[in-house]
C-alpha positions in Angstrom: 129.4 120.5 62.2 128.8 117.9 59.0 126.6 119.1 55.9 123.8 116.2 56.8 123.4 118.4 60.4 123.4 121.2 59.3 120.6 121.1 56.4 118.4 118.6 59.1 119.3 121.4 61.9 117.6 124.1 58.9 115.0 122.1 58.2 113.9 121.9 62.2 114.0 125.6 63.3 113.6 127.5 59.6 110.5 127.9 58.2 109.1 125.3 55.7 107.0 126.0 52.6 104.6 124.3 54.6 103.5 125.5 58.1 101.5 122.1 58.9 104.6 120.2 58.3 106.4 122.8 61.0 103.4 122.4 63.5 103.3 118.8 63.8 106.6 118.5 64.0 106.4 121.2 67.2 103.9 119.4 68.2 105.7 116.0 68.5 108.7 117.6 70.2 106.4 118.9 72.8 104.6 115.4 73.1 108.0 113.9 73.8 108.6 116.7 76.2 105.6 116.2 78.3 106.3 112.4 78.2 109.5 113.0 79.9 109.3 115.5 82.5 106.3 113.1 83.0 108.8 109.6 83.6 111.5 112.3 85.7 108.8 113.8 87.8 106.6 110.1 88.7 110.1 108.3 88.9 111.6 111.0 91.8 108.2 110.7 93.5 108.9 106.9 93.4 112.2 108.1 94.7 110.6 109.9 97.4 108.8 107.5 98.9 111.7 104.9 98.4 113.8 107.2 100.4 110.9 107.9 103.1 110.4 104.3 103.1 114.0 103.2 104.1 114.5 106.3 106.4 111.3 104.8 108.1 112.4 101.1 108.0 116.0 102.3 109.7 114.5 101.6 113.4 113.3 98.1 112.2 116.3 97.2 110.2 120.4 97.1 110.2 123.3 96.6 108.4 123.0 92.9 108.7 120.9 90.9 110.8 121.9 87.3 112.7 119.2 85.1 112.8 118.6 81.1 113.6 118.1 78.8 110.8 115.5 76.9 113.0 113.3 78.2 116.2 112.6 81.1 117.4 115.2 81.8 120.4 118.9 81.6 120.5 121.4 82.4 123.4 123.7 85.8 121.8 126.9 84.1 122.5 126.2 81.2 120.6 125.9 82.5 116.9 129.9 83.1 116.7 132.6 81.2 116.7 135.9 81.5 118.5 136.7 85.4 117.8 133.2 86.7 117.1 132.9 89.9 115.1 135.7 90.5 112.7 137.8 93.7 113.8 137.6 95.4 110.2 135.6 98.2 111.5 133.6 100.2 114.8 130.3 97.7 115.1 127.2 98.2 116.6 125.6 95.2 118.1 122.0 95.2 119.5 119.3 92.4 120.6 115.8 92.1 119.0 112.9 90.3 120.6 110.2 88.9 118.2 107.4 87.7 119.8 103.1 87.5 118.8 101.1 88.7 121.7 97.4 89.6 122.3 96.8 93.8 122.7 94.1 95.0 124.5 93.8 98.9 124.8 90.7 100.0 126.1 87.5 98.1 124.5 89.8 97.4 121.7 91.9 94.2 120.9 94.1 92.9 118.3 97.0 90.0 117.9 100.2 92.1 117.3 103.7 91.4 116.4 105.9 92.9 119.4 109.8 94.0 118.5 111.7 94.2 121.7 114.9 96.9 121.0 117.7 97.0 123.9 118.6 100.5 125.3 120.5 101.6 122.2 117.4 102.3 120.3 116.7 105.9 119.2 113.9 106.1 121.8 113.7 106.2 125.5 110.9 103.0 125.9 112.1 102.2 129.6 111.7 105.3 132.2 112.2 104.1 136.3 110.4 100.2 135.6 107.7 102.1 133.2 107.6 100.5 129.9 106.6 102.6 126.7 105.6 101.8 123.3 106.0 102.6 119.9 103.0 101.6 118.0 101.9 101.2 113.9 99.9 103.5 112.6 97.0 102.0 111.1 97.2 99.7 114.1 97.2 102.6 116.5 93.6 103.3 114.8 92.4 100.5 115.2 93.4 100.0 118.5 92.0 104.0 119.2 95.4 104.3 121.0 96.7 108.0 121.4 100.1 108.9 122.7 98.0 111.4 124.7 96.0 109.3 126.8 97.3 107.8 130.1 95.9 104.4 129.1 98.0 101.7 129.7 98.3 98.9 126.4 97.8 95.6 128.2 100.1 92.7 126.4 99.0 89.3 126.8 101.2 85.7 126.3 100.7 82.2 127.4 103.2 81.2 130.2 105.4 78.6 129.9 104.2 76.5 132.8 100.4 76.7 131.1 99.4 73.3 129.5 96.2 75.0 128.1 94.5 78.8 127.7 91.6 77.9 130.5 91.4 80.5 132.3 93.9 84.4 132.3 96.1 82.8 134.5 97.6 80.7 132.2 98.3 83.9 130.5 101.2 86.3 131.6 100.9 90.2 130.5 102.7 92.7 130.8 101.5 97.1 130.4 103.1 100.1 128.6 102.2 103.6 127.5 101.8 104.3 123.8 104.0 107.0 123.5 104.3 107.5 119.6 103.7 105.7 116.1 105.4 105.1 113.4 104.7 104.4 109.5 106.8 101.7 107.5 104.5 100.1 105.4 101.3 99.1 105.0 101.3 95.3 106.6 104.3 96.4 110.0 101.9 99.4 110.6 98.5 97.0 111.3 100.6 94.8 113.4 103.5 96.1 115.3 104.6 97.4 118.5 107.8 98.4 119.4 108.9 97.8 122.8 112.0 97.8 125.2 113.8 94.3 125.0 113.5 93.8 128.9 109.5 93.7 128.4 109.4 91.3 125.6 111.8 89.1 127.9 109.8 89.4 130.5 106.6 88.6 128.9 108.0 85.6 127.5 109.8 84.6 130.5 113.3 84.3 128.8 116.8 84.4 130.6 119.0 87.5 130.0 120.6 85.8 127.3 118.2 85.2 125.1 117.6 86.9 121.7 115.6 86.3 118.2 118.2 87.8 116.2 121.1 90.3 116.6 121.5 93.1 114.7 124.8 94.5 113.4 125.7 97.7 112.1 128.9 99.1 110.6 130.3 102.5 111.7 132.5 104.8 110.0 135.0 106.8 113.1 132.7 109.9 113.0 129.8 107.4 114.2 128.1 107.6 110.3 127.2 104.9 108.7 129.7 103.3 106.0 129.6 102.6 102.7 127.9 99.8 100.2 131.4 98.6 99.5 132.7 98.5 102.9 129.2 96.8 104.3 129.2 94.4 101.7 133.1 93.4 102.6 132.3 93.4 105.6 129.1 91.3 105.5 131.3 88.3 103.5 133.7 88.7 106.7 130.8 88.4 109.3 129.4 85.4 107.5 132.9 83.6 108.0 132.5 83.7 111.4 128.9 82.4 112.4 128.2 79.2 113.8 126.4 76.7 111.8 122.6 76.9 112.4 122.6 80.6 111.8 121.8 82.5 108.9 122.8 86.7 108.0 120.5 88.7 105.9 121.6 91.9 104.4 118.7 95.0 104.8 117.2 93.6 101.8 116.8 90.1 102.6 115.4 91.4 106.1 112.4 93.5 104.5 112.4 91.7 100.7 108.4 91.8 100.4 109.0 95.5 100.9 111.7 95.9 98.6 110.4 93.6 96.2 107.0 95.3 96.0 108.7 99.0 95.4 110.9 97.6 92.6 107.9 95.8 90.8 105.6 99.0 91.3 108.5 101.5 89.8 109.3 99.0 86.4 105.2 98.8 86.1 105.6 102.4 85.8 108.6 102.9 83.5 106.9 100.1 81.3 103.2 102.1 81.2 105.0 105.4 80.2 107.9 104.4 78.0 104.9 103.0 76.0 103.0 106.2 76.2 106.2 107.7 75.2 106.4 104.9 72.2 102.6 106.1 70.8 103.5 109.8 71.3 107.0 110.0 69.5 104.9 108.2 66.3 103.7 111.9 65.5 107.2 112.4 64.6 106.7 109.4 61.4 103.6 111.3 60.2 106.0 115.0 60.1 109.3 113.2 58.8 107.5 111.3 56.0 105.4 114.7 55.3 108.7 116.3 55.2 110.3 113.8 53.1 107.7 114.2 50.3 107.7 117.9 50.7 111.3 118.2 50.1 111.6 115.8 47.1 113.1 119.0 45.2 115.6 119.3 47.9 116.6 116.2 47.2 117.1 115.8 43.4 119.1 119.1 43.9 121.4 117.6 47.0 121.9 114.8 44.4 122.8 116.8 41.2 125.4 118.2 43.8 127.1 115.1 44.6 125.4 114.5 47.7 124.7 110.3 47.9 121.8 108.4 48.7 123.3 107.7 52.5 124.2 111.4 52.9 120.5 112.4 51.8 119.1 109.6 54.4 121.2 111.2 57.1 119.6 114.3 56.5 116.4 113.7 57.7 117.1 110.8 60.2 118.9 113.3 61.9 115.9 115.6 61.1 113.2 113.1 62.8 115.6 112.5 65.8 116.6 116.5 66.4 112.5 116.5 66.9 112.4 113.9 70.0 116.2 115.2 71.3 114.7 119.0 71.4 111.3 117.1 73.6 114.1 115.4 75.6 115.9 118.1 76.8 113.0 120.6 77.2 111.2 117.5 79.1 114.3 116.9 81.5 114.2 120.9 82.2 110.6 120.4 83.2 110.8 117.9 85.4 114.1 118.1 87.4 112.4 122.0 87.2 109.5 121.1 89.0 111.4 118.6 91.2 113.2 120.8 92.4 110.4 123.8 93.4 108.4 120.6 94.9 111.3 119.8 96.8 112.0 123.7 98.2 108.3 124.6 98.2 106.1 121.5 98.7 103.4 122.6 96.8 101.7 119.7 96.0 100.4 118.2 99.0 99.6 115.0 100.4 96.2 114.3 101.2 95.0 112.8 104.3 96.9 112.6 107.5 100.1 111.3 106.7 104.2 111.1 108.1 104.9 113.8 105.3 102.8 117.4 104.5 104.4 117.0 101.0 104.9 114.7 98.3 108.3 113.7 98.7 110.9 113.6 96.0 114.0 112.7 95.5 116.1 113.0 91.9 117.6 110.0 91.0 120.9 110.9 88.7 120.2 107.3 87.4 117.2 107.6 86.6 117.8 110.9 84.8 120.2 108.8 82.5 118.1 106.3 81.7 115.2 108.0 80.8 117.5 110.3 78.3 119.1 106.9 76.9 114.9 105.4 76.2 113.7 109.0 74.9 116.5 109.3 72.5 116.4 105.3 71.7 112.9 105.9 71.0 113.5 108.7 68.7 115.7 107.3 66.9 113.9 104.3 66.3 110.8 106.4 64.8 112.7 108.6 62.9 114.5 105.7 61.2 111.2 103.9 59.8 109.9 106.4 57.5 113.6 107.0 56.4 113.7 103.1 55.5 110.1 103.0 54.1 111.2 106.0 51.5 114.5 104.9 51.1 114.0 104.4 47.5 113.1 107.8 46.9 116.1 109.0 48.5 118.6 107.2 46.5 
């Protein structure tokens, strides 16, 4: 341990001639403590959600998805060329459906964006020529649907042979049982119904074949899903084998608004608090320069010693930055703290009626390191100014 440390490490936890300088010193280092376990506690909730976001948008979303570059219904065989799916891994292939229909359920009525999922989906939709339905959330309220009732949802669509929407039979329809929602986000849950694929077909009166997109998925041997690396490898393989006129999105590119929207709202809030963090950690220039004038005794004596100007400046930058590093660390024990009990105990609740009792959270070991990198950038920073603006006096 260096002489510089060691007299900045005495000057932080012994007492000082001067108890003020002491206390707002204390005071900084808890400022930047409550800044921090403030950025790791928001930023897991951010996590939270992220995670129950993604877990939600796992029924709606794959691996990679195969889609036409123009219109809105392609025959399955067609989007590969000769040898289809490379053989670099167990894949999962299903059929989606995408189709805009009229809803009516009850007195209520809404246009609605129908997903048709074949049999591999995690749900039972299709029970002895009954078809069932998996509805939004805010759209089951609006609709007043309940998974309770026997009332069938009534799906309307024009027919193919109708010139014109005269009269209800030019319209084809088909009916289904709500049998559950769901919660993605806010614009899929006003909107869409999941449905089997056969009742979607048949609505739209399309042959067996055809399809608005396939969806892939990679499997590991144990029937888990794989890796980023192995996905992404074998996403580059998949796209060498499409047919032209088809395009492959990746789960981002398949729910980017989403995505996009989660990212923007998480740097807004890194950006507010780093810069409540900035204003907070400036209570540590008012205690350094107090204690630079306060120790101007200190310092002619370190210099009759020997000691040189860069030494002496070392001394209490280290000084200024022990303040924010002792804030870091007791902020970081705070927050992943809490975190954690929220996690266990779910203390805090969520108000209203929604997918989870608790707020969720998740602790991002990323996030952990770059919060500790800002705080102690931060510090730093401050404690070097009023080093540099008395540098003459400690020459």
């Amino acid at each position: 341990m260096n002489l510089p440390f060691r007299i900045a490490w005495r000057y932080l936890f012994a007492k000082k001639s001067h108890n003020v300088i002491n206390v707002i010193s204390w005071i900084s280092a808890a400022g930047m403590a409550v800044g921090t376990a403030a950025l790791v506690i928001i930023l897991s909730i951010f996590g939270g959600f992220d995670s129950l976001v993604r877990e939600n948008l796992g029924s709606l979303e794959s691996d990679y998805e195969i889609q036409p570059s123009s219109g809105s219904f392609f025959e399955a065989p067609q989007a590969f060329r000769a040898g289809g799916i490379p053989k670099i891994a167990d894949t999962e292939i299903s059929e989606v459906i995408r189709l805009q229909a009229f809803a009516v359920y009850g007195d209520s009525q809404s246009v609605v964006n129908l997903i048709g999922v074949g049999p591999d989906y995690e749900y039972e939709l299709e029970k002895e020529g009954v078809y069932f339905a998996r509805l939004g959330s805010a759209l089951a309220s609006a609709l007043k649907a309940n998974p309770r009732f026997s009332q069938e949802l009534v799906l309307y669509f024009p027919s193919r042979d109708s010139k014109t929407l005269t009269s209800q039979r030019s319209l084809r329809y088909i009916k289904a049982y709500p049998a559950d929602t769901f919660t993605v986000s806010p614009e899929v849950d006003a909107a869409t119904i999941i449905l089997p694929a056969s009742a979607v077909r048949n609505l739209a009166e399309l042959s067996p074949k055809e399809v608005s997109a396939l969806r892939v998925n990679l499997k590991a041997s144990d029937g888990t899903r794989r890796g980023t690396i192995a996905v992404k490898r074998f996403g580059r393989s998949l796209r060498g084998t499409l047919s032209d006129g088809f395009v492959l999105k990746d789960r981002y590119e398949q729910n980017s608004t989403v995505y996009k929207m989660m990212r923007y709202e998480k740097l807004a809030v890194y950006a507010v608090l780093v810069f409540v963090l900035i204003i907070i950690a400036f209570n540590i220039f008012g205690s350094l320069s107090l204690l630079i004038l306060d120790k101007k005794e200190d310092v002619d004596t370190l210099k009759a010693m020997g000691a040189t100007g860069t030494s002496v400046r070392r001394i209490f930058l280290l000084e200024g930055w022990l303040v924010s590093l002792v804030g870091l660390a007791s902020g970081l024990v705070i927050g992943v703290g809490f975190c954690l009990l929220q996690q266990h105990f779910g203390f805090i609740q969520m108000p209203g009626n929604f997918i989870t009792a608790a707020y969720p959270v998740v602790i991002n070991p990323l996030d952990i390191l770059v919060i500790s990198a800002i705080v102690a950038a931060v510090g730093f920073l401050v404690a070097l100014l009023p080093v540099r603006h008395y540098s003459d006096s400690l020459k």
